[in-house]
C-alpha positions as CSV (number, residue, x, y, z in Angstrom):
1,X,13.6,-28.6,62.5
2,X,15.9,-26.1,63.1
3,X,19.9,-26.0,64.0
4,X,20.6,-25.6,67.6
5,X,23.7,-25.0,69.6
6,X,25.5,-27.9,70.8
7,X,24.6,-27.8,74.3
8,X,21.0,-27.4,73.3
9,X,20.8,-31.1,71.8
10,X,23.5,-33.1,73.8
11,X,26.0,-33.6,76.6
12,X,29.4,-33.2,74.7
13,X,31.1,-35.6,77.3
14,X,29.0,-38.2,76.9
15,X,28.1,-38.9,73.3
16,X,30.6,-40.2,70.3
17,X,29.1,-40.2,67.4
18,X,29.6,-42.9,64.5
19,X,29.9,-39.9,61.9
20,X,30.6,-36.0,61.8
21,X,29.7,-34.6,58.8
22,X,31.2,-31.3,58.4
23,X,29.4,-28.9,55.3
24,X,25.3,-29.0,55.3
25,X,25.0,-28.4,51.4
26,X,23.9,-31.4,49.7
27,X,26.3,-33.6,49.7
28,X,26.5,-33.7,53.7
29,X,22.8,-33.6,54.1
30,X,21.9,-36.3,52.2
31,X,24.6,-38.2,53.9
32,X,23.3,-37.4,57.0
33,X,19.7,-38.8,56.1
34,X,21.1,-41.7,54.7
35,X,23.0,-42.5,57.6
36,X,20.2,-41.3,60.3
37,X,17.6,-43.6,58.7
38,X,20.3,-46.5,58.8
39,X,20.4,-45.8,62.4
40,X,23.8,-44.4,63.3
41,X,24.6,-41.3,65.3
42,X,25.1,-38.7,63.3
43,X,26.0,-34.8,63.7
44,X,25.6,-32.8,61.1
45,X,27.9,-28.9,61.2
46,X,27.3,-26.4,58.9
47,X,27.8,-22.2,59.3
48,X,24.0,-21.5,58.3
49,X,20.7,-22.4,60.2
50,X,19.2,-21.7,56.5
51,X,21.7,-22.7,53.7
52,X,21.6,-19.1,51.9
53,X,21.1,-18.4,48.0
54,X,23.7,-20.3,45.7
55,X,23.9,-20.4,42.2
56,X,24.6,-24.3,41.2
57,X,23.2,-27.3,40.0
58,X,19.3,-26.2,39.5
59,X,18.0,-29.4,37.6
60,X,17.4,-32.8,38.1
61,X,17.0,-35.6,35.5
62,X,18.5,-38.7,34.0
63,X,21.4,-40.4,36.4
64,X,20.4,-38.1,39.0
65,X,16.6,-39.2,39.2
66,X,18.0,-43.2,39.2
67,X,20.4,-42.5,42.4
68,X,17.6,-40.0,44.3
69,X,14.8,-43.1,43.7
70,X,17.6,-46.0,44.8
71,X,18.2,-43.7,48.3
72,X,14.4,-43.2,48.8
73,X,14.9,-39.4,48.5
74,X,13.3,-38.5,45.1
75,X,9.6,-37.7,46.6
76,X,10.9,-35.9,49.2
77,X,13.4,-33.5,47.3
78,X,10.9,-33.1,44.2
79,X,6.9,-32.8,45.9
80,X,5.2,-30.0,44.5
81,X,7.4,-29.5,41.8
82,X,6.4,-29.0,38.3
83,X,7.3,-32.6,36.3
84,X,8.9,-32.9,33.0
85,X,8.7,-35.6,31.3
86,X,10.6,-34.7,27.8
87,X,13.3,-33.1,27.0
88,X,13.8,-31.6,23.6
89,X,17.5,-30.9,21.3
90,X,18.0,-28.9,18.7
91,X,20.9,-27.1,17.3
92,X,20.8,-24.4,14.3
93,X,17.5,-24.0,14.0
94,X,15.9,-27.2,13.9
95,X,15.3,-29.3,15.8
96,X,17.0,-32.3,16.5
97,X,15.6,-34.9,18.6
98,X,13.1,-35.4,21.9
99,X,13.0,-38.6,24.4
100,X,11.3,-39.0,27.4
101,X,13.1,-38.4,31.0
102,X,11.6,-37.5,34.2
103,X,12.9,-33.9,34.6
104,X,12.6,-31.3,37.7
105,X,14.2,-27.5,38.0
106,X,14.9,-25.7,41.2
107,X,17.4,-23.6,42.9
108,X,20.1,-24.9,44.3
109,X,19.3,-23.3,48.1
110,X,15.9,-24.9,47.5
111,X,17.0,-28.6,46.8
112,X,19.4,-27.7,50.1
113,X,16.4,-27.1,52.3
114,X,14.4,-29.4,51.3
115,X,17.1,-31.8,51.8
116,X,17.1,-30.4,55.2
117,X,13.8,-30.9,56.3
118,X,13.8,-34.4,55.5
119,X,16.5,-35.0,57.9
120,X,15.7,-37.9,60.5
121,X,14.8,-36.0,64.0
122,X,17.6,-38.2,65.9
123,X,20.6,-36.4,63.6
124,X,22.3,-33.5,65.5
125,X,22.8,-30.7,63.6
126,X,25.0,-27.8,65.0
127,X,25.4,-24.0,64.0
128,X,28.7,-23.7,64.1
129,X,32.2,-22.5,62.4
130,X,34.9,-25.4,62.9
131,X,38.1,-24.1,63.6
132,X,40.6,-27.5,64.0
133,X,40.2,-30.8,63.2
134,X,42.1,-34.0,64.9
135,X,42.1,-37.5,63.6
136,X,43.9,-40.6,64.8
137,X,43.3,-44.3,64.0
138,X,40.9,-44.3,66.8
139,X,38.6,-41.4,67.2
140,X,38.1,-37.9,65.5
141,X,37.7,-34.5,67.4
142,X,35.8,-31.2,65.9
143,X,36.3,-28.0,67.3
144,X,34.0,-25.7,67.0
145,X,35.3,-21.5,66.8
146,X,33.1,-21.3,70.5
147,X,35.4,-23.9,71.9
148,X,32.6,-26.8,71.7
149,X,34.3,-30.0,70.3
150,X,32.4,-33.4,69.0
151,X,34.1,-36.5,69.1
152,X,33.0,-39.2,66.6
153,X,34.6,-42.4,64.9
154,X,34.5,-41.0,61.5
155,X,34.9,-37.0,59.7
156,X,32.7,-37.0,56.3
157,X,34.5,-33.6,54.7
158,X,31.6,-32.7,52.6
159,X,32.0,-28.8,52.4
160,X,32.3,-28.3,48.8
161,X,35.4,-26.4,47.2
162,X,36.1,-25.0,49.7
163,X,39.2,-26.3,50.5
164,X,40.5,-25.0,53.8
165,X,39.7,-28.2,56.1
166,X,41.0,-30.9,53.9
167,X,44.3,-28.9,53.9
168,X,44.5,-28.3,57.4
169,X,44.4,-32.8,57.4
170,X,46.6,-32.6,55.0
171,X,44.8,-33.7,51.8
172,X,46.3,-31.7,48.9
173,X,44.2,-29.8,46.1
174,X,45.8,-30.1,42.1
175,X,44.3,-28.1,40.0
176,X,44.3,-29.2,36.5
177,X,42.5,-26.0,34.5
178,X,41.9,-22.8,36.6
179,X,38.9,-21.2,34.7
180,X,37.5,-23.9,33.6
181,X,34.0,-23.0,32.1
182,X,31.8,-20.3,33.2
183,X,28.1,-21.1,33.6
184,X,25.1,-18.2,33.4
185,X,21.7,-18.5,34.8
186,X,18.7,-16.2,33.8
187,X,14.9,-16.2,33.3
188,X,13.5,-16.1,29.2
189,X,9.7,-15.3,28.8
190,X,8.3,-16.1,25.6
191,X,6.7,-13.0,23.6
192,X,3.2,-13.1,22.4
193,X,2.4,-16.3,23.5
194,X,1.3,-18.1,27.0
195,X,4.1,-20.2,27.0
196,X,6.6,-22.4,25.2
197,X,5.7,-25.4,24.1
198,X,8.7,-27.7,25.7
199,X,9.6,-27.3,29.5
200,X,12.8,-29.0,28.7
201,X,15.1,-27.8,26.0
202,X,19.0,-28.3,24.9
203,X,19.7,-26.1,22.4
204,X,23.3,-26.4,21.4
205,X,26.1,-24.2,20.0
206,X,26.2,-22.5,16.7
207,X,29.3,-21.4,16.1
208,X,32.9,-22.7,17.6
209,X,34.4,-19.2,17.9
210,X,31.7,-17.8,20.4
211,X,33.2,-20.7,23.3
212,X,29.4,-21.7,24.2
213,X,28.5,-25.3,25.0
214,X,24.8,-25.8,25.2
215,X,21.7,-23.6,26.6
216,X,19.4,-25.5,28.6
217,X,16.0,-24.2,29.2
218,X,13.5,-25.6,31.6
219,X,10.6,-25.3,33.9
220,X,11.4,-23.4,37.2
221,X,8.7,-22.2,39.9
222,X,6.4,-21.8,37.0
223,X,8.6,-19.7,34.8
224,X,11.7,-20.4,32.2
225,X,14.8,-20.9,33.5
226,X,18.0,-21.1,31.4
227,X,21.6,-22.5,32.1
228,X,23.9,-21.3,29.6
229,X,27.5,-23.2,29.6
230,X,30.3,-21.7,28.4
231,X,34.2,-21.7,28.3
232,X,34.3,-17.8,28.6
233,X,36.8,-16.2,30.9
234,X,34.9,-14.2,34.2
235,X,37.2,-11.6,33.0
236,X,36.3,-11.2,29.1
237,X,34.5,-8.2,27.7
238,X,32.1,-11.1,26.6
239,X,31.1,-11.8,29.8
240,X,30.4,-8.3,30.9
241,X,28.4,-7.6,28.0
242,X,26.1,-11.1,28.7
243,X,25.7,-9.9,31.9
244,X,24.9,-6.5,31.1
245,X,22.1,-7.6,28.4
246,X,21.6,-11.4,28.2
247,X,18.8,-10.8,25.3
248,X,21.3,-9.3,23.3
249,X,24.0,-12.0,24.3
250,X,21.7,-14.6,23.2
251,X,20.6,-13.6,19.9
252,X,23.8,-12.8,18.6
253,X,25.3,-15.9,19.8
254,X,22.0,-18.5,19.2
255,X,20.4,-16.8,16.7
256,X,18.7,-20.1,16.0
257,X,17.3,-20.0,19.0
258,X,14.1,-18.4,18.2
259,X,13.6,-20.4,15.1
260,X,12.7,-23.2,17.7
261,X,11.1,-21.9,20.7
262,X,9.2,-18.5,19.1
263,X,9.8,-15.2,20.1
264,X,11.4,-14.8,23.5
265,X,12.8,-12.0,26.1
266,X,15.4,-12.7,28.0
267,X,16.4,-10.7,31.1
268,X,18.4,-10.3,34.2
269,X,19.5,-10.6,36.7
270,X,22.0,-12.7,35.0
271,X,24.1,-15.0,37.7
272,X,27.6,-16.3,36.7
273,X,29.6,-19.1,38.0
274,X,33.2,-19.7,37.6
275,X,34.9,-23.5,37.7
276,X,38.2,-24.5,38.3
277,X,38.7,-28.2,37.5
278,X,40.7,-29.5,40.4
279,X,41.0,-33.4,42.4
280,X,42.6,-34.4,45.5
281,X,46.1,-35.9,46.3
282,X,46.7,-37.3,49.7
283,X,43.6,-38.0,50.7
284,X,43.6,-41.2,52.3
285,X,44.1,-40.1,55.7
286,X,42.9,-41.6,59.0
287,X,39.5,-41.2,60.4
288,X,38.5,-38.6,57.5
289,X,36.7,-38.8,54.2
290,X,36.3,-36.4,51.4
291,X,33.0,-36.8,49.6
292,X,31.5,-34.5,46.9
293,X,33.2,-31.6,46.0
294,X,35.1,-31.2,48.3
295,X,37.4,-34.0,46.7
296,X,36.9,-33.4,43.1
297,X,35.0,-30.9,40.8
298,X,33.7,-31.6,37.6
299,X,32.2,-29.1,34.6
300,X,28.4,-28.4,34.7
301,X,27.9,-28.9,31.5
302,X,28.5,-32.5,32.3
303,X,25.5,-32.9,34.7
304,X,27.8,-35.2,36.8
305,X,28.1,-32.9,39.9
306,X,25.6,-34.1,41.8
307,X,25.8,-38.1,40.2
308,X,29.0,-37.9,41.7
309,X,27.7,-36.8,45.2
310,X,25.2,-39.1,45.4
311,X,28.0,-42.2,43.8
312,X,29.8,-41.0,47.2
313,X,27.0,-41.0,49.4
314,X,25.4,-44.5,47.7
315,X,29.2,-46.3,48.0
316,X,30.2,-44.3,51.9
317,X,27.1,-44.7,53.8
318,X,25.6,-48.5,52.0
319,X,29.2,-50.0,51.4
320,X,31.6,-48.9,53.5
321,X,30.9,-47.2,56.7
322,X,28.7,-50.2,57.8
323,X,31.3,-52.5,57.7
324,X,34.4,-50.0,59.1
325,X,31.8,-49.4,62.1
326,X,31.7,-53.6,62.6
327,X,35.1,-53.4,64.4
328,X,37.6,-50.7,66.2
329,X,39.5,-48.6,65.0
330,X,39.2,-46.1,62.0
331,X,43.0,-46.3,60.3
332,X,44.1,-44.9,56.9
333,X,43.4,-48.6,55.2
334,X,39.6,-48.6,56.1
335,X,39.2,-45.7,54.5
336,X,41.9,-46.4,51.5
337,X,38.8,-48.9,50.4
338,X,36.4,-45.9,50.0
339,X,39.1,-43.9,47.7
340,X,39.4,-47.3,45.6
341,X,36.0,-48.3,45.5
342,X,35.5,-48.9,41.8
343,X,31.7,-47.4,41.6
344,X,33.4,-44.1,42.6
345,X,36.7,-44.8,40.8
346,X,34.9,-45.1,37.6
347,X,32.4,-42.1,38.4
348,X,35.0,-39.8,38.8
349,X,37.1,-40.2,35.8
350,X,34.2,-40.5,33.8
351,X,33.2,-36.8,35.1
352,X,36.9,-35.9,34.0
353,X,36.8,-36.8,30.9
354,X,33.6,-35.7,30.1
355,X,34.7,-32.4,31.5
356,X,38.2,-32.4,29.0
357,X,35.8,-33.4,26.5
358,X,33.0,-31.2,26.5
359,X,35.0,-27.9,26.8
360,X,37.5,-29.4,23.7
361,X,34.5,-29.9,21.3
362,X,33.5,-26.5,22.1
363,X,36.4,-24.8,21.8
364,X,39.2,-26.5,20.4
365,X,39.8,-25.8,16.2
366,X,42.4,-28.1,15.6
367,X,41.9,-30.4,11.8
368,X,41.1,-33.7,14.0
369,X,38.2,-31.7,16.1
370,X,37.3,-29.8,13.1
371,X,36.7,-33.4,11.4
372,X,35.3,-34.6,15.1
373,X,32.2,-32.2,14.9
374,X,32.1,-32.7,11.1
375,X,31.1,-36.2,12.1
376,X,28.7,-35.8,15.1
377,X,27.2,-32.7,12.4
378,X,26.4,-36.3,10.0
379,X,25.1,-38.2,12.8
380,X,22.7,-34.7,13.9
381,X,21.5,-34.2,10.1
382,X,20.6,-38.0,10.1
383,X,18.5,-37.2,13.9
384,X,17.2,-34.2,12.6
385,X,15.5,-36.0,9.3
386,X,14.1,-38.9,11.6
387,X,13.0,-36.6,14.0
388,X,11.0,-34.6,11.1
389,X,9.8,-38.3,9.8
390,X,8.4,-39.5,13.1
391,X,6.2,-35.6,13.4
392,X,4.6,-36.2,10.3
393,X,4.2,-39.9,10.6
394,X,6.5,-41.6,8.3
395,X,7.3,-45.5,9.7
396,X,10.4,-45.7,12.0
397,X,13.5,-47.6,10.4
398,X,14.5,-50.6,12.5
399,X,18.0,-49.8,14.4
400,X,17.4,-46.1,14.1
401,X,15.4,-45.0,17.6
402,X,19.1,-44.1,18.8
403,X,18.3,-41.5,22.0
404,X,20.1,-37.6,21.4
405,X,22.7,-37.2,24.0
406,X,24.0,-34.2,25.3
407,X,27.3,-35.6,25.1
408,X,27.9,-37.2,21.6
409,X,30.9,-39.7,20.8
């Protein structure tokens, strides 16, 4: 169904709503179906009838697969889509390791709109660009920039990092790496041959000095999709020569690569995305809540983007906003409890540090990372010859089935 104006779907004067959800990306709208199967009024406000073309988080697998299926929203997000079931690593030409995981790739505006569409027909969703913001202890007023205003008992902030609404409530923005990484996305095609053999592929960095994290490669509307994370600068002749030729790029900088998947061709148009790692101070405000990015952002390379969402969403909408909505009022220490909840406590600085981590082991050349990756290097070789064992049938040794892990340590 489509977004209306606000007088098209209700009377203003006569409706409070139990939550406003302000931002329809996917944080918001999958907090808005969560809440509008639970029953509760919901209105959902976003700028775009059709959320547009955005380059972000364009696969799905692992942690992310376990929250969709616990909020009944896996079928729904992933029908259609081509299923992986694998996911294969490798590093310097060889490879290293494969496990099973339920796997899916598509675009970011796709996963939107399809998140859209499964939206209960009794949550109000609005057009509209909101221009002020009021909250109290009691109830919470939108306004809309064509003077419309919604009253609810509860603002979910869940507009990504864009920052200007939670400022205007006073929460406060810390950024604590401007610059963070810088992730690509691209197509590859493989040369002389139908196809590649693994629709799911981490293939990891070669060389310390080129800044590069991993290259993920998987199955996308029936082509090759890559994600390459890096801790390039948007600025650095580096980056202008990727985008200019990411062919090029890649076979200079993985020039194991090919040694693994075959021939390939990689081509434009290349998409880049920026990160500044930031949180939220002063958040704990009265009749407002921050969910998503729009309180913290995390590296891509971690993957926990969208687990942290969906931690939000699972720990707001099944823990908390039930029982705030039990009794009046909706002061600054109902939704204190949210901000402490220990799920999402533990979530979050688990995405930091997996963030501080990922880009030190890529970049950093001090002696105690030097002897860091020496040692994940022993632990690879050791996966790599088990790996080769298990291919040509050798017996597996008890105690060594360990999974690969993109994040190692």
């Amino acid at each position: 169904m489509r977004f209306s104006s606000l007088t098209d779907r209700f009377e203003k004067a006569d409706r409070i709503f139990d939550s406003i959800i302000i931002g329809g990306g996917l944080s918001g709208t999958l907090a808005a179906t969560v809440l509008g199967r639970a029953g509760y009024h919901v209105c959902l406000i976003d700028r775009y009838e059709i959320y547009p073309k955005d380059f972000r988080a364009e696969h799905l697998d692992g942690g992310i697969i376990d929250s969709l299926m616990r909020l009944n929203l896996l079928d729904e997000l992933t029908d259609g889509l081509f299923r992986g079931e694998t996911v294969t690593i490798a590093r310097n030409a060889r490879v290293i390791g494969m496990t099973a995981t339920v796997n899916f790739g598509l675009r970011y505006e796709n996963l939107v709109n399809r998140a859209r569409s499964a939206l209960p027909e009794h949550v109000h969703r609005v057009v509209g660009r909101v221009s002020k913001i009021e909250t109290t202890d009691d109830l919470q007023s939108v306004s809309l920039s064509n003077g419309d205003v919604v009253t609810g008992r509860l603002i979910v902030l869940a507009t990504g990092q864009g920052a200007a609404v939670g400022r205007q409530a006073g929460a406060r923005r810390v950024t604590l790496r401007e610059r963070h990484s810088l992730t690509f996305g691209f197509q590859i095609e493989p040369a002389g041959v139908a196809s590649f053999k693994d629709s799911f592929l981490v293939y990891q960095r070669e060389n310390i000095r080129d800044k590069i994290d991993y290259l993920a490669a998987f199955t996308m509307g029936g082509r090759t999709r890559v994600n390459l994370f890096t801790y390039r600068d948007y600025k650095d002749p580096w980056t202008k020569s990727f985008l200019a030729d990411p062919d090029a790029g890649l076979k200079r900088n993985l020039p194991g690569l090919e040694a693994v998947i075959g021939p390939y061709q990689a081509s434009g148009p290349v998409e880049a995305r920026p990160i500044d790692l930031y949180v939220t101070k002063d958040a704990t405000r009265p009749g407002l809540v921050l969910i998503g990015d729009a309180f913290q952002s995390s590296c891509p390379a971690t993957g926990m983007g969208i687990i942290r969402l969906l931690t939000d969403i699972e720990q707001l909408c099944g823990v908390h906003l039930p029982r705030w909505l039990e009794t009046p009022g909706m002061d600054a220490t109902k939704v204190g409890a949210f901000y402490r909840d220990p799920i999402k406590v533990a979530c979050d600085a688990k995405a930091l540090r997996d963030s501080a981590y990922r880009r030190a082991v890529s970049t950093e050349t001090t002696p105690g990372w030097r002897l860091h990756r020496a040692r994940l290097a022993m632990v690879e070789q050791a996966r790599a010859l088990l790996h080769r064992r298990a291919a040509v049938g050798y017996p597996r040794v008890a105690g060594q089935e360990q999974r690969p892990t993109l994040v190692p340590g």
